[in-house]
Phi, psi and omega in degrees: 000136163302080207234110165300137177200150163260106186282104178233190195308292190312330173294330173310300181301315177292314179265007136323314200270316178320280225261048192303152190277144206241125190310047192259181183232141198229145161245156145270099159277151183244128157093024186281146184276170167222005153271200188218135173313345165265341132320325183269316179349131161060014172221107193301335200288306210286312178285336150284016148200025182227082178225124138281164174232137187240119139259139163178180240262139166263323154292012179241136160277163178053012181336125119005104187246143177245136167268089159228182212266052142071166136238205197132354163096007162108347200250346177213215208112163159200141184299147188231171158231107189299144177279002172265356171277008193249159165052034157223052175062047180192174210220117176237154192251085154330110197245083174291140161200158169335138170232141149263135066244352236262305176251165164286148180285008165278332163321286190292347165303305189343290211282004172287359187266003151334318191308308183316300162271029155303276214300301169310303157248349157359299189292315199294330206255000183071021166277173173279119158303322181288350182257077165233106188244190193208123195206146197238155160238118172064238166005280149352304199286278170008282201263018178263334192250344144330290177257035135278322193252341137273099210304346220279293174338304194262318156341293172310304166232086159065341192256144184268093171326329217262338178279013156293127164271016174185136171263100161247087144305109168269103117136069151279177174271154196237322172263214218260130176341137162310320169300309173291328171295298189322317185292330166251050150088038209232065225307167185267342114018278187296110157347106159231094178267112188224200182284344201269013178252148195291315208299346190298341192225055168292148152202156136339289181269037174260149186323163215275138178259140149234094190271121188260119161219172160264242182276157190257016158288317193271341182325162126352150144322090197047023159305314169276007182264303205297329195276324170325305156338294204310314191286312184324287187320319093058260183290004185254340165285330169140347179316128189242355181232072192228114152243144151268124134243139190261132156263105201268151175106316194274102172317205191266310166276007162247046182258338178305308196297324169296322168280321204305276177311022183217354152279303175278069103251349131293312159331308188285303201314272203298285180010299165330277185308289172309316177288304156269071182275000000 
C-alpha cells in the first residue's frame, strides 16, 4: 500500500515518547577496516576510506545493528552515527566508501559490502547476525538497495543478501544513479534502467523493504515516482513485505530527520517478529 503520511510536532512527540531513550551503556570504536588487508595492500584510497565507525550498546545481548550508508550523491559525504539513533538500544555501523570521480561508482556499490563485515563481527560485540539491517540517506538509500537486492556484492564475501533482516532506503534512486549516468555521458533527465539500477533486481524473496522519500512535489527530480515504481514492481514479483511511506511536506534534504524514527520503528517491529520466530 501506498500511504501518503504527514509527519507533524505531535507525531515527533509520540514517537519519542514510543522509542525513550534507553538506560544502557555505548562505546564507539572509529576508523575500523571492512576489507582484509590484502585487499587493501598498496592502495593508499581505499585504506583512507573503506572504514567505519560502530556504535553500540555494551550491555544488551543480541542487539539490533542498523548498517548505515551517508548520502552525498555518490561524490561527497561523510560517514555518520545519525544522532537520533544513539542510546536507543541498537547498534550502528556509520559507512565511510570510495566516492567518484576518484573511483567508478561500481566501485563505491562495492564498498556496501561494510554489511559483510557487520554479519562477520556482530556476535564478539554480542549483537544478533540475524537483526541486521541496512538503511541510507540519497545515496545512502542507493547503495541500501543494491546489496540488497542485488546478491552478487555479499556474495563475494561469503554472505547471503537474503539474511538482512530489512531494507529501509531513504529517498534512493531506484533506476540507475545520476553519477553513473553522468559518467557515461548520460543526461540526467534521461531514465535508465540497467544492472546499475536497484529495479533491474526486483525479486520475491529479498528482505522485507521499507522505502521512505519526501513529499514528491519537493522531492528530487522524480525520487518518489521511480521508488514508488520499485514497490509496485515489487509486489508484482511477488514481494510480501515492500511499503512506501512519502513524508509531505518535506523536501529531498530534510526528509532524513522526520524518517529516522519510522526507521527504529521498523528495526524493533521486525526484530520483534524474528526472535519469535
Amino acid at each position: 500500500m501506498n500511504l501518503r503520511i504527514t509527519i507533524v510536532f505531535t507525531l515527533t512527540l509520540l514517537m519519542s515518547s514510543v522509542f525513550a531513550q534507553e538506560k544502557n551503556n555505548y562505546k564507539t570504536e572509529t576508523s575500523i577496516h571492512y576489507y582484509d588487508t590484502d585487499i587493501m595492500k598498496g592502495d593508499e584510497y581505499i585504506q583512507q576510506m573503506c572504514v567505519v565507525d560502530f556504535y553500540y550498546p555494551t550491555d544488551i545481548e543480541n542487539f539490533p545493528t542498523i548498517v548505515w550508508f551517508h548520502g552525498g550523491g555518490l561524490t561527497g559525504g561523510k560517514r555518520e552515527i545519525p544522532e537520533y539513533l544513539k542510546n536507543k538500544g541498537v547498534a550502528v555501523v556509520g559507512v565511510e566508501y570510495r566516492l567518484s570521480p576518484n573511483v567508478k561508482s561500481s566501485e563505491c556499490i562495492k564498498d556496501a559490502a561494510a554489511t559483510a563485515w557487520a554479519f562477520k563481527n556482530i556476535e564478539k560485540y554480542g549483537g544478533n547476525p540475524s537483526l541486521i539491517f541496512v538503511s541510507g540517506m540519497s545515496a545512502g538509500g542507493y547503495l541500501t538497495y543494491m546489496v540488497g537486492l542485488n546478491k552478487k556484492y555479499l556474495t563475494a564475501h561469503n554472505i547471503d543478501a537474503n539474511k538482512i533482516a530489512g531494507l529501509i532506503p531513504f529517498s534512493g534512486h531506484a533506476i540507475t544513479h545520476f553519477t553513473v549516468r553522468k559518467e557515461r555521458g548520460i543526461p540526467g533527465e534521461q531514465p535508465i534502467i540497467d544492472k546499475m539500477a536497484p529495479l533491474f533486481y526486483v525479486r520475491a524473496d529479498a528482505p522485507p523493504l521499507l522505502i521512505l522519500t519526501g513529499d514528491r512535489e519537493l522531492e528530487m527530480l522524480g525520487r518518489y515516482e521511480e521508488n514508488a515504481y520499485m514497490m509496485r514492481m515489487m509486489k508484482i514479483a511477488g514481494h510480501k513485505r515492500v511499503r512506501i511511506y512519502e513524508l509531505d511536506g518535506y523536501n529531498h534534504g530534510q526528509m532524513m530527520y522526520p524518517a529516522l524514527p519510522l526507521l527504529l520503528r521498523e528495526v524493533k517491529t521486525l526484530s520483534k517478529e524474528i526472535m519469535l520466530e
